[in-house]
PAROKE-866477 format. One record per residue (C-alpha): x, y, z; residue number from 0. Coordinates in Angstrom, 2 decimals. Last residue first. Layout:
BEGIN
[node [X Y Z] NUM] ...
***
This chain:
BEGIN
[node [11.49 -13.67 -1.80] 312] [node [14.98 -14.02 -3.15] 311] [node [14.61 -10.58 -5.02] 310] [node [14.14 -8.99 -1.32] 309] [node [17.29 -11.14 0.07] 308] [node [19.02 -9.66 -2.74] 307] [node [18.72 -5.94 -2.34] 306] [node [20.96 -4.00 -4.63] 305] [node [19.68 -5.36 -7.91] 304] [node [15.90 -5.40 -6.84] 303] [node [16.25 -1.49 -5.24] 302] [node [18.27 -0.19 -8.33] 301] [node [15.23 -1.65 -10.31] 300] [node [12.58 0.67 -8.00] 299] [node [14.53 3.73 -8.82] 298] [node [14.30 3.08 -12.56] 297] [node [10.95 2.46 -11.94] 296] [node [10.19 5.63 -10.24] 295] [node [12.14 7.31 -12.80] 294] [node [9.75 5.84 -15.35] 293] [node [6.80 6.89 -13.10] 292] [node [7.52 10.34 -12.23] 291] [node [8.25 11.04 -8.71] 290] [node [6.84 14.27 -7.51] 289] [node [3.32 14.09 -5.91] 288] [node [0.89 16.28 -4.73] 287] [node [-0.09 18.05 -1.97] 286] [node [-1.96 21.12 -0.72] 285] [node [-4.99 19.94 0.86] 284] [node [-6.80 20.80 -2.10] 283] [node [-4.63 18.12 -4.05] 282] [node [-4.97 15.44 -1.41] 281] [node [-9.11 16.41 -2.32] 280] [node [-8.37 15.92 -5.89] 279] [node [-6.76 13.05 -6.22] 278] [node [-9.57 10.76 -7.89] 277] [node [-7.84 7.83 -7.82] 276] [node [-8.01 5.88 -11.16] 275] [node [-8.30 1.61 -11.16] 274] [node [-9.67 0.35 -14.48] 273] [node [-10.74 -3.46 -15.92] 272] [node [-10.65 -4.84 -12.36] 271] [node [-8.77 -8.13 -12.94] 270] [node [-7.06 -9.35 -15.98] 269] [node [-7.19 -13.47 -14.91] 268] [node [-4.96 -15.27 -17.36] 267] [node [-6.45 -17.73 -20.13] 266] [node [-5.37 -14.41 -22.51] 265] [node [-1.86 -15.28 -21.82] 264] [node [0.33 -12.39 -23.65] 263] [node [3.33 -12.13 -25.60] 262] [node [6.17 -9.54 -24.86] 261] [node [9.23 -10.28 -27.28] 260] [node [12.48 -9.79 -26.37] 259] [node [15.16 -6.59 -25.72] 258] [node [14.85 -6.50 -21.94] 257] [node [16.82 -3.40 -20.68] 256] [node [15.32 -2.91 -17.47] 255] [node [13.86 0.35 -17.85] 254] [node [12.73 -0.52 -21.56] 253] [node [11.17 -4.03 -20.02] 252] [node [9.87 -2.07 -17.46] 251] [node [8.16 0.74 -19.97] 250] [node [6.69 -1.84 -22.69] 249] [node [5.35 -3.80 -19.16] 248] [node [3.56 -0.70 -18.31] 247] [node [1.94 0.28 -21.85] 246] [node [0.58 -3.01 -21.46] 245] [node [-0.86 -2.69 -19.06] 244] [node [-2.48 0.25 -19.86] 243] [node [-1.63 3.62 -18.47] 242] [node [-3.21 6.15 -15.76] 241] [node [-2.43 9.27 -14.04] 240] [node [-4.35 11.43 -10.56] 239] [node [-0.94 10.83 -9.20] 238] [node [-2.04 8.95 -6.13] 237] [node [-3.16 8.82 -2.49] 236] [node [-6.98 9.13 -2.14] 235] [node [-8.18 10.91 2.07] 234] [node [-10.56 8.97 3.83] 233] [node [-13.53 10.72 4.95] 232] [node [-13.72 11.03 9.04] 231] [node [-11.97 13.77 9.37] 230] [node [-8.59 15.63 10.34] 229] [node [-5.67 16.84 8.27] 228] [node [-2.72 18.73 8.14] 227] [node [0.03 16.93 10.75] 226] [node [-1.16 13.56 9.89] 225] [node [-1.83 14.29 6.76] 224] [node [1.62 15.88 5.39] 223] [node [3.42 12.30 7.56] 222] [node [0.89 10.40 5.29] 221] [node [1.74 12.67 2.12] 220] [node [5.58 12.02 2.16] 219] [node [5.18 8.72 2.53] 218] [node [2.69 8.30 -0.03] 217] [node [5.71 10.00 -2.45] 216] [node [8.23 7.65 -0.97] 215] [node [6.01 4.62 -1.90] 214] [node [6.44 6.12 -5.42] 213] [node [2.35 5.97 -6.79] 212] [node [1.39 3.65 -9.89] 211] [node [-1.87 4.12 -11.88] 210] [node [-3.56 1.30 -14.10] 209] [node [-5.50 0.49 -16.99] 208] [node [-6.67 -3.16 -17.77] 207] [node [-5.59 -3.82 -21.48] 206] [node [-2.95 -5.66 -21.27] 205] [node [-4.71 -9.14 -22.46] 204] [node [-4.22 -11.24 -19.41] 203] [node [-1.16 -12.38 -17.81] 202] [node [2.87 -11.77 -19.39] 201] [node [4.76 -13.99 -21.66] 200] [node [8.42 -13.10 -21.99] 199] [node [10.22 -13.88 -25.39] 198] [node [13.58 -14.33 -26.35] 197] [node [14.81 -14.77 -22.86] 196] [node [18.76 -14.47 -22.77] 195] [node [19.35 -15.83 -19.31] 194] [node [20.49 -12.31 -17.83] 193] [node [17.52 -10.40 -20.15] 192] [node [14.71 -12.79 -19.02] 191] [node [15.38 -12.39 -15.22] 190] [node [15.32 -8.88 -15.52] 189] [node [12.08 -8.62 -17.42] 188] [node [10.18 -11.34 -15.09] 187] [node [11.77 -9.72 -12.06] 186] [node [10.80 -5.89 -13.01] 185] [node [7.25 -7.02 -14.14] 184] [node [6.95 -8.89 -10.87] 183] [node [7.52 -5.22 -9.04] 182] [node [5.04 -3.72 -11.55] 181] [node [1.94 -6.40 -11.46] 180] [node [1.78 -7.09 -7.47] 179] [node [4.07 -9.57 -5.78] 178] [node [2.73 -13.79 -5.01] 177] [node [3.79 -15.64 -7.86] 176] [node [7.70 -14.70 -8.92] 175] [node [8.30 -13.15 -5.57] 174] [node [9.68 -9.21 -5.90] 173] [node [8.33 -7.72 -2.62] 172] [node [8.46 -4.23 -2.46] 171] [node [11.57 -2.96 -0.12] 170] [node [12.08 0.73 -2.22] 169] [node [9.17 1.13 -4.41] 168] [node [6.00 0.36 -5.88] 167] [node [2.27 1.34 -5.26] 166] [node [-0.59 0.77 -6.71] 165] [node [-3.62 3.54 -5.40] 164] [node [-2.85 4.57 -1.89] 163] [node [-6.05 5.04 0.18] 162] [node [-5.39 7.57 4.07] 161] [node [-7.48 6.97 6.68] 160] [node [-7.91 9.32 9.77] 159] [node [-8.17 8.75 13.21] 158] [node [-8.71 12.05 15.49] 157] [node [-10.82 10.41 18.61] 156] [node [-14.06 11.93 19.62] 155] [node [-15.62 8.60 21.39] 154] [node [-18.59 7.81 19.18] 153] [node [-17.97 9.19 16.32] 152] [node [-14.48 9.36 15.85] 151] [node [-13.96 5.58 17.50] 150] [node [-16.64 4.73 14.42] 149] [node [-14.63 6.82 11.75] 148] [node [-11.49 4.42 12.63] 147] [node [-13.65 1.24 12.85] 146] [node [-15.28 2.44 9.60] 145] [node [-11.25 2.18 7.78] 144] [node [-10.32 -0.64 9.28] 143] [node [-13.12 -2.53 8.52] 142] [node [-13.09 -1.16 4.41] 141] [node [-9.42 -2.63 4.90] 140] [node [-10.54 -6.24 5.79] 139] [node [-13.13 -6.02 2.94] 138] [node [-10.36 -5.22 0.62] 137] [node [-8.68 -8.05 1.43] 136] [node [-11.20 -10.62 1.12] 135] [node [-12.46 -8.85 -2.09] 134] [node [-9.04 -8.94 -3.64] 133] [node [-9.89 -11.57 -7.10] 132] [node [-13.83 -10.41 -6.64] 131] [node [-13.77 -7.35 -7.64] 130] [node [-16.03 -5.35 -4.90] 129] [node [-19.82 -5.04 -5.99] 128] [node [-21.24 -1.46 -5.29] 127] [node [-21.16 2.18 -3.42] 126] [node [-19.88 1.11 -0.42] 125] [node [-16.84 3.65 -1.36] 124] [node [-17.95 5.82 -4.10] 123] [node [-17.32 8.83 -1.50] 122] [node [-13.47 8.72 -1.45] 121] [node [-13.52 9.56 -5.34] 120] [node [-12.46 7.13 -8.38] 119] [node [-11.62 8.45 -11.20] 118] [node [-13.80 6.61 -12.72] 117] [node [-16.79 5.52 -11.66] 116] [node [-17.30 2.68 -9.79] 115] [node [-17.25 -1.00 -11.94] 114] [node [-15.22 -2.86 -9.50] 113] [node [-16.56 -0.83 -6.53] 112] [node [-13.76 0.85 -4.45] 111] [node [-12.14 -1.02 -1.38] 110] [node [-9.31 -1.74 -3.74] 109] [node [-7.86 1.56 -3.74] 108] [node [-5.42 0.56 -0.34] 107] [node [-5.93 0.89 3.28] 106] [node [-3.38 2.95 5.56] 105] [node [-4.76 3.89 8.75] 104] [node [-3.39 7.10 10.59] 103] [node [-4.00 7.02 14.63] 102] [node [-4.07 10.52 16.31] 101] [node [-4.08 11.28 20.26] 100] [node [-3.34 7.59 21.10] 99] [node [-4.83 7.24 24.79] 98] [node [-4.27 4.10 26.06] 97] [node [-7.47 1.92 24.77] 96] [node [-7.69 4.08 21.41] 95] [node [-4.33 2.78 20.29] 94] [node [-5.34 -0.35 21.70] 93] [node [-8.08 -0.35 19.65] 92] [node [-6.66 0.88 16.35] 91] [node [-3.66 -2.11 16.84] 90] [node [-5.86 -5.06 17.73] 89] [node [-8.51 -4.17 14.89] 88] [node [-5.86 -3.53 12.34] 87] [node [-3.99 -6.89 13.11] 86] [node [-6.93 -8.84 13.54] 85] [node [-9.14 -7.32 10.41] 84] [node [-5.84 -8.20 8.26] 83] [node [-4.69 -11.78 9.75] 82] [node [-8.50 -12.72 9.24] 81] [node [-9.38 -11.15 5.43] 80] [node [-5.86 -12.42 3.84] 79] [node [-6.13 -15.98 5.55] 78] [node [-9.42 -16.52 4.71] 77] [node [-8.95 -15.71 0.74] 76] [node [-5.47 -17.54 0.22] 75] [node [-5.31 -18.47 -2.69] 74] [node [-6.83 -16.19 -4.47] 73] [node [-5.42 -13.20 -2.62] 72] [node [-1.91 -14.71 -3.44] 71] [node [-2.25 -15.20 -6.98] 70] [node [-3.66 -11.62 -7.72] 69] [node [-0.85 -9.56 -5.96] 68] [node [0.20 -10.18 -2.12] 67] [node [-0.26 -7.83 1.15] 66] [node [-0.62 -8.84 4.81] 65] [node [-0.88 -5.82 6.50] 64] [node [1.27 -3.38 9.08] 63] [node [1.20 0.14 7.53] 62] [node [-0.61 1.59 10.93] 61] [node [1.11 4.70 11.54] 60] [node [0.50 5.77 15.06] 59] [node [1.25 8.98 17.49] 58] [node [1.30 9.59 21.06] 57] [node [2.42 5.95 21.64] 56] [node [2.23 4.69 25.08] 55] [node [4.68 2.80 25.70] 54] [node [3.50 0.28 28.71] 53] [node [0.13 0.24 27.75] 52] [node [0.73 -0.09 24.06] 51] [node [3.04 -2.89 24.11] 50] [node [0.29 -4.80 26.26] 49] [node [-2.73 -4.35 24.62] 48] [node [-0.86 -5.97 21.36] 47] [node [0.77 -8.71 23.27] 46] [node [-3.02 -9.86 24.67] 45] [node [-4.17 -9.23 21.42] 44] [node [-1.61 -11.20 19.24] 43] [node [-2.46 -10.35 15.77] 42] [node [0.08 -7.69 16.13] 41] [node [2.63 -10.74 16.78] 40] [node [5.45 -8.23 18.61] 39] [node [8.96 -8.90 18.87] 38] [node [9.22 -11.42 16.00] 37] [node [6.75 -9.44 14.11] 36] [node [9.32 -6.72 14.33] 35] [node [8.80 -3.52 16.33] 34] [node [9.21 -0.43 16.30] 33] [node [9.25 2.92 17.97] 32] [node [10.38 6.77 16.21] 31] [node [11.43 9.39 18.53] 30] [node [13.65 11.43 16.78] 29] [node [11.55 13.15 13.88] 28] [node [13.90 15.43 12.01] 27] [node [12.09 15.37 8.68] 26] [node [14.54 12.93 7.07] 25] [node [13.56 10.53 10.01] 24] [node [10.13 11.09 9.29] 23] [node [10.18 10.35 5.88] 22] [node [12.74 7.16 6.29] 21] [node [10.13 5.57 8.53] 20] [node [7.20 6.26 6.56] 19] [node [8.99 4.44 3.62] 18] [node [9.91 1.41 5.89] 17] [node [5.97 1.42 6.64] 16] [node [5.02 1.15 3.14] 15] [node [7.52 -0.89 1.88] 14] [node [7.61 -3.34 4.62] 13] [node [9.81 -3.59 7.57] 12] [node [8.14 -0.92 9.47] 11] [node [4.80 -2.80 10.28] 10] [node [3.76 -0.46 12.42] 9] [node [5.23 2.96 12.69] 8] [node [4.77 4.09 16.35] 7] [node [5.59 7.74 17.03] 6] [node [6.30 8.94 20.26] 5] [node [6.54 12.67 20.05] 4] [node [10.14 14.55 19.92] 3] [node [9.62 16.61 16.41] 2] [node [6.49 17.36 17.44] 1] [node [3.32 16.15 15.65] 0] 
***
């Protein structure tokens, strides 16, 4: 990319695409275009087709997804897998439609098999049984991600995919029922410690194991990618690390200050028993990360106190 090519960062309201946003500008890109989902409903064909005819981006990020932790994807199953293949379908096709010379989709770890070994590479994907608790979502992304080798194929386009592992961050969505495990975490513990909480009940046993990637971090790597890579194989985004659970609530609650008890609710769903990127192809590429995860989190507390309409949510 040049410093003065069209770049459209969709959905740049959200943590993701925000992040993207504040990479490029701190990399002297000047030409950035958005768009609010007020200004443009990306499941909207008709408006999608449109916006890119008359702009004609050279370049796309496509962060733009409907996103929600355990609770949400349960509840919602239809609504997570049609307002994700529609937006993602609308946006890669239009992109291809006018022109785009290089489209970067973002999909997340959860198109890997449940049970797929671990770490996790980019070439266990369709390998076995999805966990069940995101499989709506994660088939929407697996879509996204073919479409974009399928336009490769079969038309010689450059779209590439890129899979963050959990992320957490600047903008993340702290609701009580419907965020993912870390940015709850930082609620539930801060929430606990103002009204004097002795104890603070968290789901499952704690024993899943995790890894958590600085939205900043991904940032930095999608804007590396996009100027460094080209392929149809997605490319892992993560820190190659892992911890329990439990291990993670025992570091928000020190981050936040929570002095309690931490008790947990077996009855609770644990989900996929272990979720480890395989970063070793990012890695060969020449990048890795640089935020460490308890000053990530200290980071990502700054962000709840300082943002209120984001701790409303």
């Amino acid at each position: 990319m040049k410093k003065d090519s069209l770049i459209y960062v969709a959905g740049h309201r959200g943590m993701v695409g925000s992040a993207i946003v504040r990479e490029l500008e701190r990399q002297g890109y000047t030409r950035l275009l958005t768009r609010t989902h007020a200004e443009l409903d990306l499941c909207d064909q008709v408006a999608v087709n449109h916006f890119f005819a008359e702009h004609k981006p050279e370049y796309v990020f496509l962060a733009a997804a409907k996103v929600g932790g355990i609770v949400a994807n349960q509840n919602a199953l239809a609504d997570f897998m049609y307002e994700n293949m529609m937006l993602e379908m609308n946006v890669i096709h239009a992109a291809w439609r006018n022109g785009c010379k290089k489209l970067e989709f973002l999909g997340s770890s959860c198109i890997y098999p449940r049970m797929a070994p671990q770490p996790m590479t980019e070439q266990c994907l369709l390998t076995g049984e999805l966990e069940k608790t995101n499989e709506a979502y994660a088939l929407a992304k697996i879509s996204g991600l073919k479409y974009c080798e399928f336009l490769n194929r079969q038309y010689g386009t450059d779209y590439i995919s890129v899979m963050p592992t959990n992320l957490y961050g600047p903008n993340d969505n702290y609701h009580p029922e419907h965020s993912h495990v870390l940015p709850a975490l930082i609620r539930r513990f801060h929430e606990a410690k103002v009204s004097g909480a002795d104890t603070v009940t968290c789901w499952g046993d704690g024993s899943p194991l995790r890894e958590f990637l600085y939205v900043d971090d991904l940032a930095n790597l999608c804007v590396f990618l996009m100027n460094n890579y080209s392929g149809n194989e997605t490319v892992n985004a993560g820190t190659g690390k892992e911890l329990s659970i439990k291990q993670l609530t025992e570091l928000v609650a020190k981050v936040v200050g929570y002095k309690g008890k931490i008790e947990w609710d077996i009855t609770r769903p644990n989900g996929t028993p272990r979720k480890l990127l395989d970063v070793s192809k990012a890695s060969r590429l020449g990048w890795t990360y640089k935020t460490e995860l308890e000053d990530g989190i200290r980071l990502a507390y700054q962000d709840f106190l300082t943002n209120p309409m984001r701790a409303e949510r």
